[in-house]
C-alpha positions as CSV (number, residue, x, y, z in Angstrom):
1,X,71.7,-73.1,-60.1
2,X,73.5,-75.5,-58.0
3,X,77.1,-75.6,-57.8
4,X,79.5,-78.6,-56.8
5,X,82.7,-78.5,-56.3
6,X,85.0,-81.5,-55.5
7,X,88.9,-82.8,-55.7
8,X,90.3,-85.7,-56.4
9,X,94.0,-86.2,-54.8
10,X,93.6,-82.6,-54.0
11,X,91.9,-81.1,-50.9
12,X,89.4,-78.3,-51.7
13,X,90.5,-75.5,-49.8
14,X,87.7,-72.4,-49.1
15,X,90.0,-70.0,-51.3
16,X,89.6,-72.2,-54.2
17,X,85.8,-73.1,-53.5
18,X,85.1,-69.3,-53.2
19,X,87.0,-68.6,-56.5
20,X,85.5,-71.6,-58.5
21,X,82.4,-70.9,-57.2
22,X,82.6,-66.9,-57.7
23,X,83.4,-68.1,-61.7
24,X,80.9,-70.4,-62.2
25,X,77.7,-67.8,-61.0
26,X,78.9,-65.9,-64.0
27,X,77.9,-68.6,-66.4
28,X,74.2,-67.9,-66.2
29,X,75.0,-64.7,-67.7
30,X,75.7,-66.5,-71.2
31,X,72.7,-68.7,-71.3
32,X,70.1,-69.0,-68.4
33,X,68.9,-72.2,-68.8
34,X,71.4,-73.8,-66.5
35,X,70.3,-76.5,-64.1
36,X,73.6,-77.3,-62.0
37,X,77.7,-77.3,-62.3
38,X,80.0,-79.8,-61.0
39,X,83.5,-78.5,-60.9
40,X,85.9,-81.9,-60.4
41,X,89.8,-80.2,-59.6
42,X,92.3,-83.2,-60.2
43,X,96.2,-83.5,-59.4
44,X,98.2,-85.4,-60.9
45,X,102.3,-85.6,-60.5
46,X,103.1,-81.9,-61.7
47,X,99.8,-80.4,-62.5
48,X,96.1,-79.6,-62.5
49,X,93.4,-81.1,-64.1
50,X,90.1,-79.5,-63.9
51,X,86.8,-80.7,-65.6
52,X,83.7,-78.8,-65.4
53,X,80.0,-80.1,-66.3
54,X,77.0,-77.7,-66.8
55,X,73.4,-79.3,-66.9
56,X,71.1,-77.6,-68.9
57,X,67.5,-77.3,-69.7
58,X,66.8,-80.0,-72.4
59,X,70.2,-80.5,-73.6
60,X,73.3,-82.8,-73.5
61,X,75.7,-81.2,-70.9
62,X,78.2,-78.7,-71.6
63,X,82.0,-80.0,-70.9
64,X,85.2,-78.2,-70.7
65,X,88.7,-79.9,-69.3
66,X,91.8,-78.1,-68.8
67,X,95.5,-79.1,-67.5
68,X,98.1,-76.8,-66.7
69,X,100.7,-76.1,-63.6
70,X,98.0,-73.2,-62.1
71,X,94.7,-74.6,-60.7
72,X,93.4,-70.8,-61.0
73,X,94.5,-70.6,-64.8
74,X,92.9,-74.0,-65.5
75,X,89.1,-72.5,-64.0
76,X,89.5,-69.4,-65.6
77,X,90.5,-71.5,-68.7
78,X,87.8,-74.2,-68.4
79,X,85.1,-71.0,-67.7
80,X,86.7,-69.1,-70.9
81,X,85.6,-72.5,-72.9
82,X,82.1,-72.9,-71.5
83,X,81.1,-69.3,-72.3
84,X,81.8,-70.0,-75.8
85,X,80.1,-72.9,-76.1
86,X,77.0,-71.3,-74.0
87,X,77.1,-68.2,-76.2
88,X,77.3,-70.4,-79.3
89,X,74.1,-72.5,-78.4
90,X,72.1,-69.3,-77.4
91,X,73.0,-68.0,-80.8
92,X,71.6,-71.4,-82.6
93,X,68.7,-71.5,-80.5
94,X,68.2,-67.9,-81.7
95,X,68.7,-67.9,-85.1
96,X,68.2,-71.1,-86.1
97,X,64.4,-69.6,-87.1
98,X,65.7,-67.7,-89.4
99,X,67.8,-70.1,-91.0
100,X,65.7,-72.3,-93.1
101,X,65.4,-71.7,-96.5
């Protein structure tokens, strides 16, 4: 899985690219069909913007966008949102079999 990480108006530090970077490898925990994840960190005036993308394996990508006044809270955030939605799809994909009636 390949991993990108940029900033716009905000300079990516190695901290931050080691953190994001350390959050994102979880993902494939939750579903393990992931292709790549690009991690876009924006600042605006007074806070953070961060939007992250995950390709996966024949379907649409996965998006999650958080804003706050912490860049750390906003990953975290944006990677609490992504799980869901990862561990949601697995659980269609699984049971979606079983479903029909």
């Amino acid at each position: 899985m390949e991993v990108t990480i940029s900033g716009r108006h905000l300079e990516i530090t190695e901290p931050i690219r080691e953190y994001a970077a350390g959050k994102m490898a979880k993902l494939p925990r939750y579903y393990d069909r992931l292709q790549a994840v690009q991690v876009v960190a924006e600042k605006n005036e007074h806070q953070f913007m961060v939007e992250v993308r995950v390709q996966a394996d024949r379907h649409d990508p996965f998006i999650a966008k958080e804003s706050g006044t912490d860049l750390y809270a906003c990953i975290d955030a944006t990677v609490d949102k992504l799980e869901r939605q990862l561990t949601d799809h697995k659980d269609r994909l699984r049971n979606r079999k079983h479903n029909k009636k």
